[in-house]
C-alpha positions in Angstrom: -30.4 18.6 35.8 -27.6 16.1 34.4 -28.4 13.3 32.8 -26.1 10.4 33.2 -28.1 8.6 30.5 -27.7 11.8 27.8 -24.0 11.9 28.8 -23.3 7.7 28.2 -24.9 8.1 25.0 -23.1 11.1 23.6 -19.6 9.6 25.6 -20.5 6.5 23.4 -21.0 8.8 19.7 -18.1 10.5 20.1 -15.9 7.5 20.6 -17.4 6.0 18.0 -16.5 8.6 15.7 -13.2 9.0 16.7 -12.5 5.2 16.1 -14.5 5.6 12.8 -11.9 8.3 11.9 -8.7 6.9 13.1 -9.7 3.8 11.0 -10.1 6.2 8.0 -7.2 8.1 8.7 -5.2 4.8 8.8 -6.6 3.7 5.4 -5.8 7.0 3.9 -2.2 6.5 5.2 -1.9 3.0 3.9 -3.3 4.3 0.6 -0.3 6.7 0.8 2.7 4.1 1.6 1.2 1.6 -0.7 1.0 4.3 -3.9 4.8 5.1 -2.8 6.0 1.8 -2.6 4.6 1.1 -6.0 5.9 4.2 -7.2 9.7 3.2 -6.2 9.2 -0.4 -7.6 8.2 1.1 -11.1 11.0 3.7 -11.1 13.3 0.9 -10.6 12.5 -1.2 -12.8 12.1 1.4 -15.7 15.7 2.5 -14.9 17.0 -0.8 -14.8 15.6 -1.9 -18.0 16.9 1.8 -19.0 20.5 1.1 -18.5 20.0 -2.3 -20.1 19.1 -0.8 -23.1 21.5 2.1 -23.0 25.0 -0.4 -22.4 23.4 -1.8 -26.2 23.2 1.4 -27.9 26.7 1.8 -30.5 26.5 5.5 -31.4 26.3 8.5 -29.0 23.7 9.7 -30.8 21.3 7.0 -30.1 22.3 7.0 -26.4 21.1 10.5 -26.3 18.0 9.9 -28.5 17.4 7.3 -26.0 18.7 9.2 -22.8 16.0 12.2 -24.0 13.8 10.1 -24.0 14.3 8.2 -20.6 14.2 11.7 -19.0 10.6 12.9 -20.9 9.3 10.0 -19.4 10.6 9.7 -16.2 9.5 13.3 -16.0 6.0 12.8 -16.8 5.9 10.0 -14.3 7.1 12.1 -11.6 4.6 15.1 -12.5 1.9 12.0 -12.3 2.6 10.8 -9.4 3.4 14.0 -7.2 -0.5 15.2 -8.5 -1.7 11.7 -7.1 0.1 12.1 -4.0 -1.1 15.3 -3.6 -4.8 14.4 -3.9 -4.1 11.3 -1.8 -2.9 14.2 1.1 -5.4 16.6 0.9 -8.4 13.7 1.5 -6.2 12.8 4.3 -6.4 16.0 5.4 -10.2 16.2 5.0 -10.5 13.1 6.6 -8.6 14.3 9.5 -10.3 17.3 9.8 -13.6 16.3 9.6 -14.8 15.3 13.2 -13.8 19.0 14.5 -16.3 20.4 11.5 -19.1 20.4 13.6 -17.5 21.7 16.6 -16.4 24.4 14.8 -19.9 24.9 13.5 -21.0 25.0 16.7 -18.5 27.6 18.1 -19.5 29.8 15.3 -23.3 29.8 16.0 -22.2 30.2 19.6 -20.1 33.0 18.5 -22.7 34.9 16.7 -25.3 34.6 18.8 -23.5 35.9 22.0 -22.4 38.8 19.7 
């Protein structure tokens, strides 16, 4: 027989999940705009401060000493920050995924015991 009682209370869990997760979700999405925004400001200003110190330089071969160098780093920062974003994505993607885990768990005893 149904049980109206049963159903309120799981009705109730599973909406507080969800809200649970589209709160984390929307952390993990500010966590990603917030890292980019940073990211932009600091490429900025080390390119700013770049050219500054380029338009000093007399020789060409200190512009390139310095131009080399500029490049290396700016590298290295992108290489940094595209591995942060990337971990920053996939717990996004965990976090998204993670209230179907146990309904797919539960398919996949279904599954095998029907088989």
């Amino acid at each position: 027989m149904f049980n109206l009682d049963d159903a309120n209370r799981k009705t109730k869990e599973v909406l507080d999940g969800m809200l649970k997760n589209y709160s984390d979700v929307a952390k993990g999405l500010q966590a990603i705009a917030t890292e980019n925004t940073d990211y932009s400001r600091k490429v900025f200003q080390d390119f700013t401060a770049h050219m500054e110190r380029l338009m000093g330089v007399r020789n060409i071969e200190s512009a390139l000493e310095l131009q080399t160098g500029y490049a290396k780093s700016s590298y290295e920062g992108f290489v940094a920050q595209s591995t942060r974003l990337g971990e920053l994505y996939t717990d996004l993607g965990k976090t998204v995924t993670k209230p179907f885990e146990a309904a797919v768990v539960q398919s996949t005893a279904l599954v095998k015991r029907s088989a």
